[in-house]
C-alpha positions as CSV (number, residue, x, y, z in Angstrom):
1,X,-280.9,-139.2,-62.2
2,X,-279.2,-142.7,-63.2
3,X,-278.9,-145.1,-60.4
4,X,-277.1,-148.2,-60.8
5,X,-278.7,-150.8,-58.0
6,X,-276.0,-154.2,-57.1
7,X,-275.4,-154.7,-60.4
8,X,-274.5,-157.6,-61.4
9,X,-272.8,-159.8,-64.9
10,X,-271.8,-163.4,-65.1
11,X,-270.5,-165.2,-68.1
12,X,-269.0,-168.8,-68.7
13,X,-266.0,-169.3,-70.5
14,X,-264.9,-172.7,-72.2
15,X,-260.8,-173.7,-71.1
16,X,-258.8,-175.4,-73.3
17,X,-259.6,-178.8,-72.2
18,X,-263.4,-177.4,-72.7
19,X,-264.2,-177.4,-68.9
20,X,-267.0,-174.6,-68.8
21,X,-266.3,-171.7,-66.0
22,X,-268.2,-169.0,-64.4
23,X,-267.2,-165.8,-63.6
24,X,-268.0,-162.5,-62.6
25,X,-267.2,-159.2,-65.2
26,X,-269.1,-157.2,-62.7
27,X,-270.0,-157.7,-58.8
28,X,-272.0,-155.9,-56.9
29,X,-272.0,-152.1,-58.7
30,X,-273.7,-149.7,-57.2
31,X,-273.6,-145.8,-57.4
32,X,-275.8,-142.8,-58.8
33,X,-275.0,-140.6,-61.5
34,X,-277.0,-136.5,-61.2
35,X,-277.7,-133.9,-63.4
36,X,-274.5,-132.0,-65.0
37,X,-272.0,-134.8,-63.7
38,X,-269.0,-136.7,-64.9
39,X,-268.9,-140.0,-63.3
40,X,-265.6,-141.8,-64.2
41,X,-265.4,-145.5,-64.7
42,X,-261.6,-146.1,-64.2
43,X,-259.6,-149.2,-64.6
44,X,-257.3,-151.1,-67.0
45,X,-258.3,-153.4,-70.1
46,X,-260.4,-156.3,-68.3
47,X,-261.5,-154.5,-65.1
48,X,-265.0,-154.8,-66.3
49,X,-266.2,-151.5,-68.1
50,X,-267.3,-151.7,-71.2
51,X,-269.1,-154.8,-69.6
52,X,-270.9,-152.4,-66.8
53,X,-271.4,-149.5,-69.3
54,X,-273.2,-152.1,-72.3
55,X,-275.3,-153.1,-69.5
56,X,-276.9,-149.4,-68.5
57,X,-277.1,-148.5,-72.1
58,X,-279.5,-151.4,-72.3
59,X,-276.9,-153.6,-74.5
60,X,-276.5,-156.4,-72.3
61,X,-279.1,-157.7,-69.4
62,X,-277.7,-158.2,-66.1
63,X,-277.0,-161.6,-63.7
64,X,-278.5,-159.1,-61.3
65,X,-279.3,-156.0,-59.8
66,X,-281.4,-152.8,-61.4
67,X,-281.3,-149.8,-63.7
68,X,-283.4,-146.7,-63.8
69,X,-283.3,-143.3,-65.6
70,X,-285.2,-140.8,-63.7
71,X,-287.5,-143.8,-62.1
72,X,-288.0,-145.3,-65.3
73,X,-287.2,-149.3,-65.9
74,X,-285.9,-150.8,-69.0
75,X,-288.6,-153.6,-68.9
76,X,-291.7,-150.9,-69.6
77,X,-289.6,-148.3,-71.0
78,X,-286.8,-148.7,-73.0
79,X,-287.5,-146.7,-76.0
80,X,-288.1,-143.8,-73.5
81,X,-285.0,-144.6,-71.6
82,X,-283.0,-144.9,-75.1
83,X,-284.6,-141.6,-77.0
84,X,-282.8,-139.7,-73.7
85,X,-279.2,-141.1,-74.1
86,X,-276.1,-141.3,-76.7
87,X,-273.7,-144.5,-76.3
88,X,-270.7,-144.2,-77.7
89,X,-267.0,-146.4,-77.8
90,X,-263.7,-146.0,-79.1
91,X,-264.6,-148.7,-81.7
92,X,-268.1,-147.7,-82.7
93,X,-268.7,-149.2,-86.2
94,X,-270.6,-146.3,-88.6
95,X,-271.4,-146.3,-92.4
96,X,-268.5,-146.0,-94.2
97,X,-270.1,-145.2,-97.5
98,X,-272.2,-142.0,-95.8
99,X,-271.0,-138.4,-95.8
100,X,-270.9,-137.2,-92.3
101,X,-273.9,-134.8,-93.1
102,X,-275.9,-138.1,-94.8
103,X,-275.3,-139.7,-91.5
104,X,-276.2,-137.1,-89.2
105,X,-279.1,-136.6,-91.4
106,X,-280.3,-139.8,-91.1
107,X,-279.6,-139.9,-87.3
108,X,-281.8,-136.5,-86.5
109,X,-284.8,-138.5,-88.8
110,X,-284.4,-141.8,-86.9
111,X,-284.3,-139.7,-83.2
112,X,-287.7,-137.6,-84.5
113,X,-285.7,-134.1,-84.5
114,X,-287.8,-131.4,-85.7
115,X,-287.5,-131.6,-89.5
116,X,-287.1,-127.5,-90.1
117,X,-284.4,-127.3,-88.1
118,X,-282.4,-130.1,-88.9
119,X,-280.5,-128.3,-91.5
120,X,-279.1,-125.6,-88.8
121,X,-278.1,-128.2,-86.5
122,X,-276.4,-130.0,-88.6
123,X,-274.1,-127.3,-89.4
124,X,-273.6,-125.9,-85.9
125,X,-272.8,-129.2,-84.7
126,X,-270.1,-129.5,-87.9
127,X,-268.5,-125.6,-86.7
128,X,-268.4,-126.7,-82.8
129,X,-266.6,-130.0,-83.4
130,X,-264.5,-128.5,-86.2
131,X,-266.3,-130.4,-88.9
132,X,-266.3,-128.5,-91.9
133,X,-263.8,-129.4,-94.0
134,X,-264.7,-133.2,-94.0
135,X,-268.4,-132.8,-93.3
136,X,-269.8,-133.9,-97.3
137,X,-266.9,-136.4,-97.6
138,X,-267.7,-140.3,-97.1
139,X,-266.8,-141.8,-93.9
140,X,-264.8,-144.5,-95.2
141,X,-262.3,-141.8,-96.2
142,X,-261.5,-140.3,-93.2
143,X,-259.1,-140.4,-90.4
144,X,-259.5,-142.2,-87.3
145,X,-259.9,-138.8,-85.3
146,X,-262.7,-137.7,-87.8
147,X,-264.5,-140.6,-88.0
148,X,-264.6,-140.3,-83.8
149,X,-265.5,-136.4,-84.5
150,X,-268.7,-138.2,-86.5
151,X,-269.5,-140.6,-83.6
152,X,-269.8,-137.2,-81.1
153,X,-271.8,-135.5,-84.1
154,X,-274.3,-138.6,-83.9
155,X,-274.5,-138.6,-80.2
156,X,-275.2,-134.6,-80.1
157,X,-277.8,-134.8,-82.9
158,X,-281.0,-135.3,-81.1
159,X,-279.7,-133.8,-77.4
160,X,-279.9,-136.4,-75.1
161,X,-279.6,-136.2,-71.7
162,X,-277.2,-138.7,-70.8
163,X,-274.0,-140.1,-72.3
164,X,-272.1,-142.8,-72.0
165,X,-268.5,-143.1,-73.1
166,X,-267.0,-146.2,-73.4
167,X,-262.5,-145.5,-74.2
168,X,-263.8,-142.5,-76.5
169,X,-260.0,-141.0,-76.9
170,X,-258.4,-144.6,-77.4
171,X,-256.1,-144.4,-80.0
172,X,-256.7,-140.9,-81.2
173,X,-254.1,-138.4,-81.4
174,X,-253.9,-135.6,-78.6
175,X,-255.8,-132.9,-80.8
176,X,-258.4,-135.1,-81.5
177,X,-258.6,-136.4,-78.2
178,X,-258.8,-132.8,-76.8
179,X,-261.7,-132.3,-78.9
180,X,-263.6,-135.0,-77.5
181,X,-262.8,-134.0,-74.0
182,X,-263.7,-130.4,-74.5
183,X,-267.0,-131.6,-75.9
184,X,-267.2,-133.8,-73.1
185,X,-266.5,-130.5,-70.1
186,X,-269.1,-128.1,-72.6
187,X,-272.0,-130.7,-72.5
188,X,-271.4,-131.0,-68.5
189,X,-271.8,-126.9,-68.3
190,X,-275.4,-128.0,-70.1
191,X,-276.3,-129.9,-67.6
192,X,-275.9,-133.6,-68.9
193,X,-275.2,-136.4,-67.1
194,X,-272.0,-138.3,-68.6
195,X,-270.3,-141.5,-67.8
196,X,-267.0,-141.7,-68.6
197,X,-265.2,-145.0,-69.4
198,X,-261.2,-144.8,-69.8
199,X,-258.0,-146.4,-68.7
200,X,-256.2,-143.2,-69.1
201,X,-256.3,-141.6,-65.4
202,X,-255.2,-138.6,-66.1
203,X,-257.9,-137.7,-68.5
204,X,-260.3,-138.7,-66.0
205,X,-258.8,-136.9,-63.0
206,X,-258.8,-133.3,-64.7
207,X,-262.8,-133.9,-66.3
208,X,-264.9,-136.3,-63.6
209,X,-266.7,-134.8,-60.7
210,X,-266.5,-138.7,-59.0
211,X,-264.8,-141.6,-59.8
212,X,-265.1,-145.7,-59.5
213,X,-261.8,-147.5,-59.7
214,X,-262.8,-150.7,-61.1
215,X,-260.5,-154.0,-60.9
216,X,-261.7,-157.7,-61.9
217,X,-265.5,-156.8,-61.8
218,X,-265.6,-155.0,-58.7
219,X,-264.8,-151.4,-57.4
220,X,-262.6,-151.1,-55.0
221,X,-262.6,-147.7,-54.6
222,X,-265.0,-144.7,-55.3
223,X,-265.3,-140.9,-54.3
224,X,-263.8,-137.3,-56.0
225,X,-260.3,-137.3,-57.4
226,X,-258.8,-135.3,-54.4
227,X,-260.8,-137.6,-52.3
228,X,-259.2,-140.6,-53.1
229,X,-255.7,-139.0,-53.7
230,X,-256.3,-138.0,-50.0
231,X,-257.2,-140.9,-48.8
232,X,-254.7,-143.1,-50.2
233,X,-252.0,-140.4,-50.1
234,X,-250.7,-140.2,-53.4
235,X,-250.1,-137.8,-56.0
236,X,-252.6,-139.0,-59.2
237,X,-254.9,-141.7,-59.9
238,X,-252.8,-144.0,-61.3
239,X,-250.7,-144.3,-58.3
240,X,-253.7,-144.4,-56.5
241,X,-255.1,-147.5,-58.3
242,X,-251.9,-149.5,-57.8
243,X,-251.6,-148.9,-54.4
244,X,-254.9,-150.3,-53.6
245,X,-254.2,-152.7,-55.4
246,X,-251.4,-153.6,-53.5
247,X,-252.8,-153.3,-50.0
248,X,-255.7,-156.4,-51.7
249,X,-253.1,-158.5,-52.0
């Protein structure tokens, strides 16, 4: 189980006149994240996610507040905590002179995976994400939806336990983008844990098993989809999210 504890960022920022300001990208998180679950992290551009999702993949340290991965704390055991998990964003930055299968080579070496069967999972990892026509050609050569087919191939190489998905679909088109959330619903049948970063709501509303709306570092909302359509009596999550907004102001 993930638990996120009050969690917690502050950064300063420098105006134009350079008068330094504090603020907050995230107050106060808290929620828990179990075994074969899709926890959405909803909100537009700003709202605070990536920040939140860098944080609990061990990226960035918070203000405040505490992490832990089945009880265990980033301060005694982060390479533990990070041998269990994939991290992945829509802009995730991979060798562009690598084949995919050099890459994911490299990635099964660097997570430890049993050398004699590397080989085999390679290629069903290539078949299930539709791979194989691109798979021995070098990175910097393919599309943008391949090159995001790659960054799931690296995350599913050494079967981790969690995920975390930071805007994986942004800017891909819908086939790719199915892909990724088909990959997404099959590794939640397995029993993984996933956190799921988007500002598309209605990807999240037909994949998460719970959601937090998120807006200027703080959620202001959190439950199942039909919960909080219920709740707020509207039709999808979008509307949802503006409405609550509106009843803040």
């Amino acid at each position: 189980m993930l638990k996120v504890e009050h969690v917690k960022k502050k950064f300063v920022k420098v105006d134009k006149k350079k008068k330094k300001q504090e603020f907050w990208a995230d107050n106060d998180i808290t929620f828990e994240a179990y075994e074969g679950e899709i926890i959405g992290i909803l909100g537009p551009n700003g709202a605070g996610k990536t920040t939140l999702l860098r944080i609990i993949a061990g990226i960035l340290n918070p203000t405040e507040g505490e992490i832990t991965f089945d009880g265990l704390h980033y301060e005694t055991d982060e390479i533990k905590i990070k041998k269990n998990f994939a991290y992945l964003s829509g802009n995730t930055k991979i060798y562009q002179t690598l084949s995919a299968y050099e890459l994911l080579l490299m990635c099964a070496e660097f997570y430890g995976v049993d050398s004699s069967i590397i080989k085999e999972k390679i290629k069903k990892i290539s078949t299930y994400l539709n791979m194989d026509s691109f798979l021995h050609q070098k990175i910097g050569n393919l599309s943008t939806g391949q090159t995001q087919r790659v960054n799931i191939a690296r995350c599913l190489i050494h079967d981790p336990k969690y995920y975390i998905l930071d805007e994986a679909t942004s800017g891909l088109d819908i086939i790719s983008s199915q892909i990724i959330l088909d990959f997404i619903k099959k590794e939640k049948e397995n029993g993984k844990t996933i956190l799921y970063s988007t500002h598309y709501m209605e990807e999240a509303e037909n994949i998460c098993d719970k959601v937090l709306l998120i807006h200027h570092g703080e959620v202001i909302k959190r439950g199942t989809p039909h919960d909080i359509l219920e709740s707020t009596n509207t039709s999808n999550l979008r509307d949802a999210f503006f409405k609550l907004i509106e009843e803040m102001e």
